[in-house]
MITI-310163 format. One line per field, with one value per atom (N, C-alpha, C): residue number from 0; atom name; x, y, z. Coordinates in steps of 0.2 Angstrom, whole numbers, always signed. Layout:
// residues N
pos = (NUM;...)
site = (CA;...)
X = (X;...)
Y = (Y;...)
Z = (Z;...)
END
This chain:
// residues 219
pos = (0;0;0;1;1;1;2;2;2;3;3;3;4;4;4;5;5;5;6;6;6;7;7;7;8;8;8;9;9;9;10;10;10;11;11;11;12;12;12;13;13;13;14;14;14;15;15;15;16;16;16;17;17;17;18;18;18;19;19;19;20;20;20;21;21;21;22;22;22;23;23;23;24;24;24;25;25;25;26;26;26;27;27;27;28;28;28;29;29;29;30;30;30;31;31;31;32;32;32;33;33;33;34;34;34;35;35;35;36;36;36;37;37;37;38;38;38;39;39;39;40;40;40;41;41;41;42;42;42;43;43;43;44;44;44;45;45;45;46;46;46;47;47;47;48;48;48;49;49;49;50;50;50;51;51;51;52;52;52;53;53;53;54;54;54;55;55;55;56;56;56;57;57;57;58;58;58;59;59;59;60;60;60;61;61;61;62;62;62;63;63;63;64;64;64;65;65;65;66;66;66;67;67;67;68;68;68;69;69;69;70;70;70;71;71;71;72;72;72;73;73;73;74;74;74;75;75;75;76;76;76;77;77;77;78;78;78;79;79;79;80;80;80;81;81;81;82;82;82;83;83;83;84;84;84;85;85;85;86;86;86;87;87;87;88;88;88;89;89;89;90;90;90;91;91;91;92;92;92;93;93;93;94;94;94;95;95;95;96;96;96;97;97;97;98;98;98;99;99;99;100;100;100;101;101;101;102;102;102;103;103;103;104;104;104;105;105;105;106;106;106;107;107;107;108;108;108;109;109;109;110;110;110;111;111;111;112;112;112;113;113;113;114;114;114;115;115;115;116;116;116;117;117;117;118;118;118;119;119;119;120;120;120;121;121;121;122;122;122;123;123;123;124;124;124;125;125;125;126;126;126;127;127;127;128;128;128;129;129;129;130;130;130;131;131;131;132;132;132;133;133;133;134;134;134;135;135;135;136;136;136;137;137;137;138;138;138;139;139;139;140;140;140;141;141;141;142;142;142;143;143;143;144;144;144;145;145;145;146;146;146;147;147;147;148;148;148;149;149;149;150;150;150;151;151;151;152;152;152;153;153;153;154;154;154;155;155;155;156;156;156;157;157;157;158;158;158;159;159;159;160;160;160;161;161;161;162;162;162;163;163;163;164;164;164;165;165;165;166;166;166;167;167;167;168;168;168;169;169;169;170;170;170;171;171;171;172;172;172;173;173;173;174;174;174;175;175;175;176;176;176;177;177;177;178;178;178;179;179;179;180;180;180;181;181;181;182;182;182;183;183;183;184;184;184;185;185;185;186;186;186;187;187;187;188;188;188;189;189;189;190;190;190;191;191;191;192;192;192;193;193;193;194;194;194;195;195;195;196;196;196;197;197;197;198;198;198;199;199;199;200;200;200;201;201;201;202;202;202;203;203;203;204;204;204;205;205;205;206;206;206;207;207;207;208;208;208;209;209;209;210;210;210;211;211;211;212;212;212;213;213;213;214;214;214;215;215;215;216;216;216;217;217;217;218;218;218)
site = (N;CA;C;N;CA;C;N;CA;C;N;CA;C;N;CA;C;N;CA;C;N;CA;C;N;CA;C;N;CA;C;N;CA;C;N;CA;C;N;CA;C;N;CA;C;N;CA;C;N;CA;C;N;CA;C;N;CA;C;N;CA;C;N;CA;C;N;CA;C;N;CA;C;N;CA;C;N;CA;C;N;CA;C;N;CA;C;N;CA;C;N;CA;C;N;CA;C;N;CA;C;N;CA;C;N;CA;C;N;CA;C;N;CA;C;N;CA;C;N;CA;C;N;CA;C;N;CA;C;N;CA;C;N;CA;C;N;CA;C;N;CA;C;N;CA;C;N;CA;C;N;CA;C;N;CA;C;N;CA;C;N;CA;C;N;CA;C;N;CA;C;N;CA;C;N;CA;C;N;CA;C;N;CA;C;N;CA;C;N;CA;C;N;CA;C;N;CA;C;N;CA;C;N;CA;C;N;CA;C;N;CA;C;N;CA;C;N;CA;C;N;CA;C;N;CA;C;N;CA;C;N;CA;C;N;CA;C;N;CA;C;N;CA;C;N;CA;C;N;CA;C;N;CA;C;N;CA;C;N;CA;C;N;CA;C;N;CA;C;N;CA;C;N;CA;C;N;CA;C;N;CA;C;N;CA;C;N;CA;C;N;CA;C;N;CA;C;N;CA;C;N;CA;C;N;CA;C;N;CA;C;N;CA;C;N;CA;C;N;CA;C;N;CA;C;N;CA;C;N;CA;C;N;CA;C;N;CA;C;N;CA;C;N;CA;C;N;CA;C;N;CA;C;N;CA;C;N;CA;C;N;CA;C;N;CA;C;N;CA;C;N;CA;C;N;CA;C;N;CA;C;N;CA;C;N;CA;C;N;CA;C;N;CA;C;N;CA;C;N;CA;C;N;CA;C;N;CA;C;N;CA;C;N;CA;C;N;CA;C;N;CA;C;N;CA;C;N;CA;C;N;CA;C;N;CA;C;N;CA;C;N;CA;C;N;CA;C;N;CA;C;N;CA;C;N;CA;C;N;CA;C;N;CA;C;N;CA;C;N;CA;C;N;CA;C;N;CA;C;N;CA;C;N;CA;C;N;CA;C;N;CA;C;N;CA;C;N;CA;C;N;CA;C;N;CA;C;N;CA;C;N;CA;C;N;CA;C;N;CA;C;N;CA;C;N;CA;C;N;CA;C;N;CA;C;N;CA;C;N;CA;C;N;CA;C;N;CA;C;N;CA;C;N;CA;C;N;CA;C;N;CA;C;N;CA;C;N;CA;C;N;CA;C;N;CA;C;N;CA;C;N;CA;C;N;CA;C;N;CA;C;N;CA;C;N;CA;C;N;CA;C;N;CA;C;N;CA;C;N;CA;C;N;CA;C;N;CA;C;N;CA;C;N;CA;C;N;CA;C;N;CA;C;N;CA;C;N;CA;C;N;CA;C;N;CA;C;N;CA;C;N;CA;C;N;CA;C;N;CA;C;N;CA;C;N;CA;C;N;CA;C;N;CA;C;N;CA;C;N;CA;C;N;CA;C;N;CA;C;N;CA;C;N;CA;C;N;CA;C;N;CA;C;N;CA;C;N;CA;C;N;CA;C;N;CA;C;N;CA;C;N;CA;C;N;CA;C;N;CA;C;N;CA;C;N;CA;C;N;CA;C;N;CA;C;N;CA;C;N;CA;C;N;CA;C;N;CA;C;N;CA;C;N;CA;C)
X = (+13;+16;+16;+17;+18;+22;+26;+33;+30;+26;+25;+18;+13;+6;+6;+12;+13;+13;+14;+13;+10;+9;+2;+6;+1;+1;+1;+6;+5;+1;-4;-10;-11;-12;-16;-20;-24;-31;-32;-29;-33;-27;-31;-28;-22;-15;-12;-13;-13;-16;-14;-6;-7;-12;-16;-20;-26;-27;-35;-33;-28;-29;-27;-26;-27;-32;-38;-47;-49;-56;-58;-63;-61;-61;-71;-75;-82;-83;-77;-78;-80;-86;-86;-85;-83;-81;-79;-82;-77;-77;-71;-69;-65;-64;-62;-57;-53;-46;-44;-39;-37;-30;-25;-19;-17;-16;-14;-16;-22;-27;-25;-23;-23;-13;-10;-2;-3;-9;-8;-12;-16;-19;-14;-9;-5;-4;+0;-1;+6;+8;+18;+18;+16;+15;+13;+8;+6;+12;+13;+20;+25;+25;+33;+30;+25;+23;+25;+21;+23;+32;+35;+41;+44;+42;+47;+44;+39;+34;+42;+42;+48;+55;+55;+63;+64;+61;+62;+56;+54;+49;+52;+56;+63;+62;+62;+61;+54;+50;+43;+39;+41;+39;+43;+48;+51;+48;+45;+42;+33;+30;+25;+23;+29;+32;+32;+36;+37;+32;+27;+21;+18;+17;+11;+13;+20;+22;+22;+22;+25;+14;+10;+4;+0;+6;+3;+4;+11;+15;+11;+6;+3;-3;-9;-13;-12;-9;-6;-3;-3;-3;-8;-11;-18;-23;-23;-26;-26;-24;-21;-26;-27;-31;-38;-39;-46;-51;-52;-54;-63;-66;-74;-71;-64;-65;-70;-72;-76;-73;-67;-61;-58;-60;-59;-58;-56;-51;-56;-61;-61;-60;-61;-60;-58;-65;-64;-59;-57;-54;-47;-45;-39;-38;-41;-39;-37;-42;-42;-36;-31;-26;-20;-18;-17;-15;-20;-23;-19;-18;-14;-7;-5;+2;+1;-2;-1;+6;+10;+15;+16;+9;+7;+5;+4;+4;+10;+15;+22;+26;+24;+26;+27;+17;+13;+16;+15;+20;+27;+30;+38;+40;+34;+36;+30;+28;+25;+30;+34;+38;+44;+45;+51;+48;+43;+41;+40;+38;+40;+46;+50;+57;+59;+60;+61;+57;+49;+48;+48;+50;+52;+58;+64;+70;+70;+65;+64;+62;+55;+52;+56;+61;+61;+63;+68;+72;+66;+60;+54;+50;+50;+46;+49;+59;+60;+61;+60;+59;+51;+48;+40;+39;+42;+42;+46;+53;+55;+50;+47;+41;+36;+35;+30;+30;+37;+38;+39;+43;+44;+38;+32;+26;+25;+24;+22;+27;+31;+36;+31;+27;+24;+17;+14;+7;+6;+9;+5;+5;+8;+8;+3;+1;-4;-10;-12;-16;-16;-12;-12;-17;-14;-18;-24;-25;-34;-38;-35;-37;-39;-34;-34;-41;-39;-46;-53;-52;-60;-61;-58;-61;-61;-58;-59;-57;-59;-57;-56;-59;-56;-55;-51;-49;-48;-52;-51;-49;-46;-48;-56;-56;-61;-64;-58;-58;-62;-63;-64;-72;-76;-81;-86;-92;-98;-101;-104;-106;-103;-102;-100;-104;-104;-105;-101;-103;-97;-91;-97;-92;-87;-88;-84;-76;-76;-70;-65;-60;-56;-50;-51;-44;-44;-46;-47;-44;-45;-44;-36;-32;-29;-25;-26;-22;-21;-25;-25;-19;-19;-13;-7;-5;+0;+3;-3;+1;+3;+2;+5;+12;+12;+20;+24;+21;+25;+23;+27;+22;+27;+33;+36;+41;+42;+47;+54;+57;+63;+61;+63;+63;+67;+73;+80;+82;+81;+85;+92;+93;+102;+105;+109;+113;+111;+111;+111;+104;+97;+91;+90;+86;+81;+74;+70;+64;+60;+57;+56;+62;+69;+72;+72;+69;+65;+61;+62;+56;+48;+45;+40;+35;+37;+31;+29;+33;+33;+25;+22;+17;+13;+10;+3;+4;+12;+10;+13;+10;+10;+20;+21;+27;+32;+24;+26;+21;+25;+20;+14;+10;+2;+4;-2;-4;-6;-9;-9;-2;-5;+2;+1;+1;+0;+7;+13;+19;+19;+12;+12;+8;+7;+1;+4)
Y = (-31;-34;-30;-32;-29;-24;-25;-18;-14;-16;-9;-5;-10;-7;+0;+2;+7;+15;+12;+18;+19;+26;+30;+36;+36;+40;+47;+52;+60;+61;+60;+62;+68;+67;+75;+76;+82;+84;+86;+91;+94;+93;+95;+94;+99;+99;+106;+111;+116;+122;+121;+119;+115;+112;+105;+102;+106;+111;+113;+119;+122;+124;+119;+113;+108;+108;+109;+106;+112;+110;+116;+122;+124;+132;+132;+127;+130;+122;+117;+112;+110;+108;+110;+102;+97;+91;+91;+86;+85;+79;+75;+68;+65;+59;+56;+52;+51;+46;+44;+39;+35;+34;+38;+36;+31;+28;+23;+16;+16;+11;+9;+16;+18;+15;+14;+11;+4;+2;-4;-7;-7;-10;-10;-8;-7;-14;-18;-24;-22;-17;-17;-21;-16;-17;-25;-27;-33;-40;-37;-44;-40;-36;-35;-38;-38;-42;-48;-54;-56;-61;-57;-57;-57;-52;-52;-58;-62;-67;-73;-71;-78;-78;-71;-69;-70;-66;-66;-72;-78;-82;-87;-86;-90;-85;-78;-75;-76;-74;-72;-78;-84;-92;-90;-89;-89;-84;-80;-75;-78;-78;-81;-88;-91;-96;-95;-89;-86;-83;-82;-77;-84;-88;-91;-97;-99;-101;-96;-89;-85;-85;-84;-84;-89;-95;-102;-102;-97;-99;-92;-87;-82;-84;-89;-91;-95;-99;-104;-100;-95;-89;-85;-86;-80;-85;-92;-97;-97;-95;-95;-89;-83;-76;-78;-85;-84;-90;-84;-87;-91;-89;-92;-99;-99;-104;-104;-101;-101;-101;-100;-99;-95;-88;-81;-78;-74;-67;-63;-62;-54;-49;-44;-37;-36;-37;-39;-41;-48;-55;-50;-44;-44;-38;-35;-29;-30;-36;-39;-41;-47;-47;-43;-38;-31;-27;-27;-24;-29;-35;-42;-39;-39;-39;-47;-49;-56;-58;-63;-63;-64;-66;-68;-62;-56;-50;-46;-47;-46;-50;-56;-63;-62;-61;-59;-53;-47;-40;-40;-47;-46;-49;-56;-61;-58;-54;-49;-44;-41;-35;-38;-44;-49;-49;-53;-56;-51;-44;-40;-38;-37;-36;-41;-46;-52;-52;-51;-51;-44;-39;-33;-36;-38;-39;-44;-49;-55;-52;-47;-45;-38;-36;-31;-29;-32;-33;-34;-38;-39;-33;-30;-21;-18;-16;-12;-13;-20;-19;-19;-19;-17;-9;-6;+1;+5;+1;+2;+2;-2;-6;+0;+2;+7;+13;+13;+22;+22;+17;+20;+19;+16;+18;+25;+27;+34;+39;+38;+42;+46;+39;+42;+45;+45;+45;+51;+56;+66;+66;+62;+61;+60;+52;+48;+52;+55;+60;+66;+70;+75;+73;+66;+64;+62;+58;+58;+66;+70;+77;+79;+76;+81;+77;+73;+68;+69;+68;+71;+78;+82;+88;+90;+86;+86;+93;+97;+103;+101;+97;+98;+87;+87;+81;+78;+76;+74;+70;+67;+61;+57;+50;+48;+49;+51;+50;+59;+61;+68;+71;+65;+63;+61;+64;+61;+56;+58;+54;+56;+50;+49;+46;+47;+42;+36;+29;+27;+30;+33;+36;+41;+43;+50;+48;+41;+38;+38;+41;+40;+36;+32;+28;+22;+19;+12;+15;+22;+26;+28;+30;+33;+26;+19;+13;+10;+13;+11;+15;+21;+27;+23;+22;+21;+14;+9;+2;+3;+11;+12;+15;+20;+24;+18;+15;+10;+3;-2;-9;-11;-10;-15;-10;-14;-10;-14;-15;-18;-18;-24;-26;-25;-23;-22;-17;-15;-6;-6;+0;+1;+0;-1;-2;+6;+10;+17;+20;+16;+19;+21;+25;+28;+29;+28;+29;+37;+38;+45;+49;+46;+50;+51;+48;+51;+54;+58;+64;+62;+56;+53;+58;+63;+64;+72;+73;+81;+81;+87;+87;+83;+82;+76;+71;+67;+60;+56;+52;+47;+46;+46;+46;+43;+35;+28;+23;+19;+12;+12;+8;+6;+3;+3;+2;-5;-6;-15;-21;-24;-29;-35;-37;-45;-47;-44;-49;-54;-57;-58;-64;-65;-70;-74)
Z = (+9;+15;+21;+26;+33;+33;+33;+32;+28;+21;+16;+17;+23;+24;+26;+32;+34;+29;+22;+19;+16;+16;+13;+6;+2;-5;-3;-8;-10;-14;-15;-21;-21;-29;-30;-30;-24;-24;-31;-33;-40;-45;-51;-57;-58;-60;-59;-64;-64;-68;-74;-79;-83;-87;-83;-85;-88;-80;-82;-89;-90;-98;-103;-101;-108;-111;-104;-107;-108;-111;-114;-111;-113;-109;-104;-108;-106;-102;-101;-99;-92;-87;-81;-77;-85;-79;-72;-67;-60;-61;-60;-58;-53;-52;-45;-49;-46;-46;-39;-40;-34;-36;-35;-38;-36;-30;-28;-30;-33;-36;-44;-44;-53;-53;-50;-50;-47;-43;-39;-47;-49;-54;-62;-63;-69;-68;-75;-77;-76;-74;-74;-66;-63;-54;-53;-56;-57;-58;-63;-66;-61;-56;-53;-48;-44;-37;-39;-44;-45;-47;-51;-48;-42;-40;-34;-28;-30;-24;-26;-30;-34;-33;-33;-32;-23;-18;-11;-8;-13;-8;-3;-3;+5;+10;+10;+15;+17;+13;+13;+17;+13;+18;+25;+26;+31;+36;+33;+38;+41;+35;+36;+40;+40;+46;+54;+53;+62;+64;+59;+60;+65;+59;+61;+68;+69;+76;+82;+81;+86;+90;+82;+84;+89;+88;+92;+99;+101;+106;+111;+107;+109;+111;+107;+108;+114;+117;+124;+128;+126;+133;+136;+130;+133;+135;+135;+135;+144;+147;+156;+157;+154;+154;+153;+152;+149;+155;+160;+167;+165;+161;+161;+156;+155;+149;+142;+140;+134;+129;+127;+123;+120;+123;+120;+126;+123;+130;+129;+134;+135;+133;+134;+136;+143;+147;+154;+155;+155;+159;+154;+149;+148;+153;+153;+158;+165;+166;+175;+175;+168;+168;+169;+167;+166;+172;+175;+183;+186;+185;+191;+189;+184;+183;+179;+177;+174;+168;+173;+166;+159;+160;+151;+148;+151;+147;+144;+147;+146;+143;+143;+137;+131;+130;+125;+121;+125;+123;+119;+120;+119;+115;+114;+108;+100;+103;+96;+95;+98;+98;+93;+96;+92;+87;+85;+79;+75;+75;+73;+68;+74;+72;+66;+69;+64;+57;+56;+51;+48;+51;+46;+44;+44;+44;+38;+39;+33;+27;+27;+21;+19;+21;+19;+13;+11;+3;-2;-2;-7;-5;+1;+2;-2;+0;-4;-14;-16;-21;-23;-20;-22;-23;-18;-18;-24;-24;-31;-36;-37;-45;-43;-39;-39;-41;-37;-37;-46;-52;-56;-61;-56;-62;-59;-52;-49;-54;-58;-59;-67;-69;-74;-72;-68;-66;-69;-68;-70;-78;-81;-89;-89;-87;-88;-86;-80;-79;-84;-85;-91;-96;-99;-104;-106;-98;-97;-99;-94;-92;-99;-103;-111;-115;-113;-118;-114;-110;-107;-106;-105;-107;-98;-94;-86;-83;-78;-76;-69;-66;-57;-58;-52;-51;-45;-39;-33;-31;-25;-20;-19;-21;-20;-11;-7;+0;+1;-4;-1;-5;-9;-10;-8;-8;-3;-9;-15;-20;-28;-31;-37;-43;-48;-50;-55;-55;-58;-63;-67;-75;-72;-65;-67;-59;-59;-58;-63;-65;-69;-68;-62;-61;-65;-69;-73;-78;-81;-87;-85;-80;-79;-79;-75;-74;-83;-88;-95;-97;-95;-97;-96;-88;-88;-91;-90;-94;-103;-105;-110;-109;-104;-103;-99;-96;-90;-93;-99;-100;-96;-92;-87;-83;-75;-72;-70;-66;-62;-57;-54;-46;-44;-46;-43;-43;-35;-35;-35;-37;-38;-29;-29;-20;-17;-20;-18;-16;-22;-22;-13;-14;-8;-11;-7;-9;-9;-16;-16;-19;-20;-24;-31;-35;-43;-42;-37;-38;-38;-37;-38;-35;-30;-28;-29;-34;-37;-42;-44;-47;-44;-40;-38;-38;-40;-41;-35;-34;-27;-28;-21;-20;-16;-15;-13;-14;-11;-15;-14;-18;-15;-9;-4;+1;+0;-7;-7;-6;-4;-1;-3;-10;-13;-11;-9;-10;-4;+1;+5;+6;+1;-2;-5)
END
């Protein structure tokens, strides 16, 4: 969802010293993970989207509603700015409007700031309980990583974002999302009235310390 897009994962660049003395001492593995990949993919994370599409889908219709009327009332303003008539704005013809003062660029600017506002305020109770479902797979993640670590014999462990070439096998996040649908087979969509997010310590040792960045509750 919209609200939740804006966040991004604490991963762990490397494996923490722990892990590399789990493997074996002559072992010169390097492998790639995607934590945030490896908790969006768990079948726990999975059935909790899921749920929470059913629990908050009054809001979520209602937002995707104001989305898509706020978008019509936006296109029949720009529709004034689009001097060649062709039916698309510019670049040019937006700037030139801009440069006028046009009050459809001020219109425009105010009924997106709104819609905004409003749809953070619709979605947010189904963000914060996805980030709940998240964080308490993130809460297992360094286990589940340990694990892998010990069974392949791995000694470094990076970001796929900080690899030039890989090859498939030496992806571990499909191995790591297998881990956890064993420590995590389900979570809760309902945070306590008190939760805050990031207070399980989620983001301690390497493991991501907010929700995935995928946004199925939106769909």
């Amino acid at each position: 969802m919209n609200t939740t897009k804006k966040m991004l994962l604490a991963a762990a660049l490397v494996a923490p010293a722990a892990m590399i003395g789990a493997a074996q001492a002559n072992a010169q593995a390097v492998a790639v993970a995607d934590p945030q990949a490896a908790i969006a993919n768990t079948k726990a994370f999975g059935a909790a989207v899921a749920q929470i599409k059913t629990t908050y889908k009054a809001q979520l219709d209602q937002s995707a509603a104001r989305r898509a009327a706020v978008q019509k009332e936006i296109e029949a303003l720009a529709l004034a700015l689009d001097t060649d008539k062709n039916g698309q704005v510019s670049q040019q013809e937006l700037e030139a409007a801009q440069a006028a003062k046009r009050p459809e660029i001020a219109a425009i600017q105010q009924k997106q700031a709104a819609v905004q506002q409003e749809v953070g305020r619709l979605e947010a109770p189904a963000a914060r309980a996805q980030q709940y479902a998240a964080e308490q797979i993130a809460l297992k993640y360094e286990a589940a990583l340990q694990a892998v670590v010990a069974k392949r014999s791995v000694q470094l462990i990076v970001r796929p974002d900080a690899v030039i070439f890989a090859q498939p096998a030496a992806d571990l996040t499909p191995v790591i999302t297998t881990e956890l649908d064993t420590l995590v087979p389900s979570v809760s969509t309902t945070p306590p009235a008190n939760w805050q997010p990031g207070q399980g310590g989620a983001g301690a040792q390497g493991a991501p310390a907010t929700a995935p960045a995928k946004k199925p509750t939106t769909r």
